[in-house]
C-alpha positions as CSV (number, residue, x, y, z in Angstrom):
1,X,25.5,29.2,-20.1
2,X,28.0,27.0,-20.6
3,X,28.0,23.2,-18.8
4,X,31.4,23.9,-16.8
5,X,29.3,26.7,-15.2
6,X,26.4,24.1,-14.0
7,X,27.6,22.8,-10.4
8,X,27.3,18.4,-10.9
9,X,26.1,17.8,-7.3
10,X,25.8,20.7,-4.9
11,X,26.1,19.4,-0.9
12,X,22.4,19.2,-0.3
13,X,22.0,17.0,-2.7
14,X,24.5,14.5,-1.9
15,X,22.7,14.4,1.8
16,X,19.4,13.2,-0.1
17,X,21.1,11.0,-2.5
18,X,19.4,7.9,-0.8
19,X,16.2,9.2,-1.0
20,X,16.4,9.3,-4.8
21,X,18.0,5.9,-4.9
22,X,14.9,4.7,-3.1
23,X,12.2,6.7,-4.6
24,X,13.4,5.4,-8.4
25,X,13.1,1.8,-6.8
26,X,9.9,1.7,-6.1
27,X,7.1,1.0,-8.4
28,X,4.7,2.8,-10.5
29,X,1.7,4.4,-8.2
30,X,-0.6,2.1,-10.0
31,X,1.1,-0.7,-9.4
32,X,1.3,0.0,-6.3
33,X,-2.5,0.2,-5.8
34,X,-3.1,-3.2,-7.8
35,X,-0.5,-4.6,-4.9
36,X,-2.2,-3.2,-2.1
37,X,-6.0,-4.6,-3.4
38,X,-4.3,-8.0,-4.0
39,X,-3.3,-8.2,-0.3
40,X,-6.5,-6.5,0.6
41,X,-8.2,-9.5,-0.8
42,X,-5.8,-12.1,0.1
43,X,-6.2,-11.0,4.0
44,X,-10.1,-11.1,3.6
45,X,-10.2,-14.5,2.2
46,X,-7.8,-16.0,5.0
47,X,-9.3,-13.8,7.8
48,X,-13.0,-15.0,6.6
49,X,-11.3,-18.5,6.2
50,X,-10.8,-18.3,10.2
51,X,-14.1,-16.8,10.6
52,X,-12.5,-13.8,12.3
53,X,-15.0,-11.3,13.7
54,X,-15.1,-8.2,16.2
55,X,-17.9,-6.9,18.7
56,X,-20.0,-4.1,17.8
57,X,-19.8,-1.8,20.6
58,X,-23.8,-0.3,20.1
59,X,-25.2,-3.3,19.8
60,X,-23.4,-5.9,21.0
61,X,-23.5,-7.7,17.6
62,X,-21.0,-9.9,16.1
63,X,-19.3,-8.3,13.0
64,X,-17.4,-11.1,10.6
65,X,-14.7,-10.1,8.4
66,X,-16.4,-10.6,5.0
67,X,-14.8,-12.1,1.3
68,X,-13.9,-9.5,-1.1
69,X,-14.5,-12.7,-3.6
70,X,-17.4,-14.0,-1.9
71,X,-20.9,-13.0,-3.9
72,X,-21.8,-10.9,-0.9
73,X,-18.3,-9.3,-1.0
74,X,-18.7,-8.2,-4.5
75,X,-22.1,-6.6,-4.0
């Protein structure tokens, strides 16, 4: 099979294009993890900070966001 025979682009793939063009900007899965904990922990150290907290609906009980950093965050 020669390489004059093998079509470039064929028209479905031009009408993707963008997807490809954004999926090759984006980073590495695993960065993309080590992202998402590092705003996972900046958001529980600035909600905790505020001393942010819901009602537990059983109980009646107020629930605290807790530090990721905190001692009792890491345990």
């Amino acid at each position: 099979m020669s390489m004059s025979s093998i079509p470039s682009s064929s028209p479905g793939g031009k009408r993707y294009g963008w997807v490809e063009k954004i999926g090759n900007k984006v980073p590495h899965p695993f960065l993309l993890f080590i992202y998402l904990i590092a705003v996972l922990i900046a958001a529980t150290a600035i909600l905790s900070a505020l001393n942010v907290g819901v009602q537990n609906p059983t109980d009646g009980s107020r629930v605290v966001v807790k530090n990721l950093l905190s001692v009792e965050g890491l345990h």
